[in-house]
C-alpha positions as a printed Julia matrix, in Angstrom:
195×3 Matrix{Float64}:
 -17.04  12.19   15.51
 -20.64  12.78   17.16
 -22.75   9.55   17.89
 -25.04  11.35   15.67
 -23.46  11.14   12.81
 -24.21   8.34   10.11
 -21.56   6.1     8.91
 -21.57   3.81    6.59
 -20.31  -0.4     8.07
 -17.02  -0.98    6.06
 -17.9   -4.3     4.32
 -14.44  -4.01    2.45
 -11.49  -6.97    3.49
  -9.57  -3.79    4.69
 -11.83  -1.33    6.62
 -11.04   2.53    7.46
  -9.48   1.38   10.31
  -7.28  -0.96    9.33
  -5.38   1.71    6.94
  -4.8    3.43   10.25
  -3.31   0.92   12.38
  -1.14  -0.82    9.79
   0.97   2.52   10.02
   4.47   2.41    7.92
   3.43  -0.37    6.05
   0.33   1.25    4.04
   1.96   4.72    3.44
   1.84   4.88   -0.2
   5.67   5.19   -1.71
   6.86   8.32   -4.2
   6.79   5.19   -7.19
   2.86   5.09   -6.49
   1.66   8.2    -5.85
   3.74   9.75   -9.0
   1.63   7.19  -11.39
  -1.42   8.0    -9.47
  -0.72  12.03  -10.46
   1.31  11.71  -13.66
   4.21  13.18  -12.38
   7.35  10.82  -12.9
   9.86  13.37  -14.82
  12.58  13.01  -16.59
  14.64  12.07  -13.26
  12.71   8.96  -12.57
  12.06   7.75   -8.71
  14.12   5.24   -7.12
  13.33   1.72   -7.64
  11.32   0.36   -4.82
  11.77  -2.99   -3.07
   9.16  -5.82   -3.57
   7.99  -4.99    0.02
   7.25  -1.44   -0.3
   5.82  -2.05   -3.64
   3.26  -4.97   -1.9
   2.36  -2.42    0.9
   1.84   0.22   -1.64
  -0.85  -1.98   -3.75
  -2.29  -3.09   -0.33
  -2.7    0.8     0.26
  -3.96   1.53   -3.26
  -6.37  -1.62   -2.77
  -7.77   0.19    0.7
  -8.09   3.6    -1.13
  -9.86   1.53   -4.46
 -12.57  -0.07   -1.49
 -13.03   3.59    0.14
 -13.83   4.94   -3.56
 -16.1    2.26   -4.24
 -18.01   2.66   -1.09
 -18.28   6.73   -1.8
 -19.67   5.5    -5.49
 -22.26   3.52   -3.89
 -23.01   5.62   -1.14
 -23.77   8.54   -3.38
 -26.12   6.41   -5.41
 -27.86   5.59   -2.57
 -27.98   9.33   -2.08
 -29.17  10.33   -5.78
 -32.01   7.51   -5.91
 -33.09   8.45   -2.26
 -35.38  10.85   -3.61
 -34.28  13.11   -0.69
 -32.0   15.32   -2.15
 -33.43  18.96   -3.38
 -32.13  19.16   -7.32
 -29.5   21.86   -6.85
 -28.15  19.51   -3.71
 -28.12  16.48   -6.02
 -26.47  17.93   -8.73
 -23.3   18.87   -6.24
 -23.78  15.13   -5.22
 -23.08  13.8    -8.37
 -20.49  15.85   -9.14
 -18.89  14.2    -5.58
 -19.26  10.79   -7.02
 -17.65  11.56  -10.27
 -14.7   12.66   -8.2
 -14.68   9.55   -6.77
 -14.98   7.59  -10.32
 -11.98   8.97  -11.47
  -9.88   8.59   -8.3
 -11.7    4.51   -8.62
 -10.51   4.25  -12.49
  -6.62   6.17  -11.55
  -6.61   3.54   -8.55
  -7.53   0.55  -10.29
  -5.48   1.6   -13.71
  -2.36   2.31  -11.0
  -2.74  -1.42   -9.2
  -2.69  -3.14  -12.56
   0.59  -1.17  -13.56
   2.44  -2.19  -10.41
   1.27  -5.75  -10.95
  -1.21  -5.83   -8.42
  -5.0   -7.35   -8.74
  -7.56  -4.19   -7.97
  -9.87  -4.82   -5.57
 -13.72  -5.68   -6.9
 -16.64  -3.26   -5.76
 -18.48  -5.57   -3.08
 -22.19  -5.21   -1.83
 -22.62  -2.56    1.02
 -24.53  -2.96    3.53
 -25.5    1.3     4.68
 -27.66   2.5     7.08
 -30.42   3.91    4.54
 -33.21   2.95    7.2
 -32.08   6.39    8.62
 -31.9    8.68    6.05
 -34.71  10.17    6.37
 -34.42  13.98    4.88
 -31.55  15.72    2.87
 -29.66  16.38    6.14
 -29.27  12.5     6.91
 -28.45  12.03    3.65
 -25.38  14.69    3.68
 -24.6   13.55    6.42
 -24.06  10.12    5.59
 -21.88  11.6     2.91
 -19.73  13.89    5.33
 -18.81  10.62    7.06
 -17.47   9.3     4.08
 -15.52  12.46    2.86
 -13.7   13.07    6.22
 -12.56   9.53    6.36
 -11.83   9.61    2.61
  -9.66  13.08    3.68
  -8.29  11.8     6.87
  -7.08   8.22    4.72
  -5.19  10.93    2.3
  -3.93  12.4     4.94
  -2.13   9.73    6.6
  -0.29   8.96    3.08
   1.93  12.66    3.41
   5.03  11.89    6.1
   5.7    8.8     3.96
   7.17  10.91    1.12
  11.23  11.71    0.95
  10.27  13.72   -2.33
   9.19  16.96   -1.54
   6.93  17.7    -4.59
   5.23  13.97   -4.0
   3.83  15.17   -0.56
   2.84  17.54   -2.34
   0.82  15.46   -4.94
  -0.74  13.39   -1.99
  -1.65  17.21   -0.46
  -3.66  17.82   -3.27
  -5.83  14.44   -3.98
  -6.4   15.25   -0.52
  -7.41  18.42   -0.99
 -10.53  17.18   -3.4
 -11.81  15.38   -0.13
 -11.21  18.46    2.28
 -13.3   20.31   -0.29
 -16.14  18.01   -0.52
 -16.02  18.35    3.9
 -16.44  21.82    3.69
 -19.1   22.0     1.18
 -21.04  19.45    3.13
 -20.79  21.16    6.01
 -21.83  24.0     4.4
 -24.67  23.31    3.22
 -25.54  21.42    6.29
 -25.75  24.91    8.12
 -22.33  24.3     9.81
 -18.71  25.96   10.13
 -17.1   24.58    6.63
 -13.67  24.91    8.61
 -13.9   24.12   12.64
  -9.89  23.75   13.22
  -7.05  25.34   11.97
  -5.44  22.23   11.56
  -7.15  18.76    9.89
  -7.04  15.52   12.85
C-alpha cells in the first residue's frame, strides 16, 4: 500500500494484522463458514474439535471487529458532508453490506457458543479527509483489508464447495475495491491475481 493512502488505527483487541500472523489457527473451519452461508446439507460436516471450534470464534470475532470498523468508518463517511449524493448513496449501500455480514457474524458466534465481540470507539484519521477522494480512500483501505482477511480464510477448507462459499463473501469486498477505485479515477483491477 502507498504511504498515501488513509487507514484507519485498528482499536479492536485483534487488529488486521494479527489475523495474518496467527496463520492455521484463525482459518475459519467448513462447520463455520457453512452457518455463516446457510449451506450445511443434508450430509452434515464433520464434527470439529473444541480447538478448531475456539480458533474459528476467535476468527469470526476478528471478522465481527473488521465489520464494525467498516460500519463506523462509513458513517464517518456519510456525515462528512464530503461525499457528492450519487457517491453517498453507493456508500451506504457498502455499509449495509457490512451490517449484514456484522448481524451473520455475531448470530454465527452465539450459535457456536462463543461471546461476539462489542463495537468499540474508533479512533480514524478524519482530520484528513478533506474532499470525496480522502474520503474513498479511507474506505478503499478498509475494503482491501476486509478482501485480503477473506482471502486468507480459502486454503483452510477440505470441502470443495466451502472454499467456495468463503470465495464469494469475498467476492462482496473485491467488488466494493473495484468500485472504489473506480470512481477514484483508477484501474478497478491492477493484477491478475489478488495479494
Amino acid at each position: 500500500m502507498s504511504e498515501g493512502m488513509l487507514l484507519p488505527e485498528a482499536n479492536i483487541a485483534i487488529d488486521r494484522r494479527g489475523l495474518f500472523t496467527r496463520g492455521a489457527r484463525l482459518a475459519l473451519s467448513g462447520t463455520t463458514l457453512a452457518l455463516l452461508t446457510g449451506i450445511v446439507g443434508s450430509t452434515g460436516l464433520r464434527r470439529a474439535s473444541a480447538a478448531t471450534m475456539s480458533a474459528d470464534i476467535d476468527t469470526l470475532n476478528v471478522a465481527l471487529g473488521l465489520e464494525h470498523e467498516a460500519i463506523a468508518a462509513y458513517q464517518v463517511g456519510a456525515e462528512s458532508g464530503l461525499l457528492k449524493k450519487d457517491v453517498l448513496k453507493v456508500a451506504v449501500g457498502f455499509q449495509s453490506d457490512h451490517k449484514q455480514h456484522r448481524d451473520i457474524l455475531a448470530k454465527t458466534i452465539g450459535q457456536l457458543g462463543g461471546m461476539a465481540v462489542a463495537d468499540v470507539k474508533h479512533k480514524f484519521p478524519v482530520e484528513k479527509l478533506k474532499n470525496q477522494a480522502d474520503v474513498l480512500r479511507f474506505a478503499l483501505g478498509l475494503e482491501m483489508g476486509a478482501a485480503i482477511a477473506y482471502l486468507s480464510t480459502i486454503p483452510g477448507f477440505e470441502n470443495r464447495d466451502l472454499a467456495k462459499a468463503a470465495a464469494s463473501i469475498m467476492g462482496v469486498e473485491t467488488q466494493h475495491v473495484a468500485i472504489l477505485k473506480s470512481v477514484l479515477g483508477e484501474a478497478p483491477i491492477e493484477n491478475a491475481f489478488i495479494m
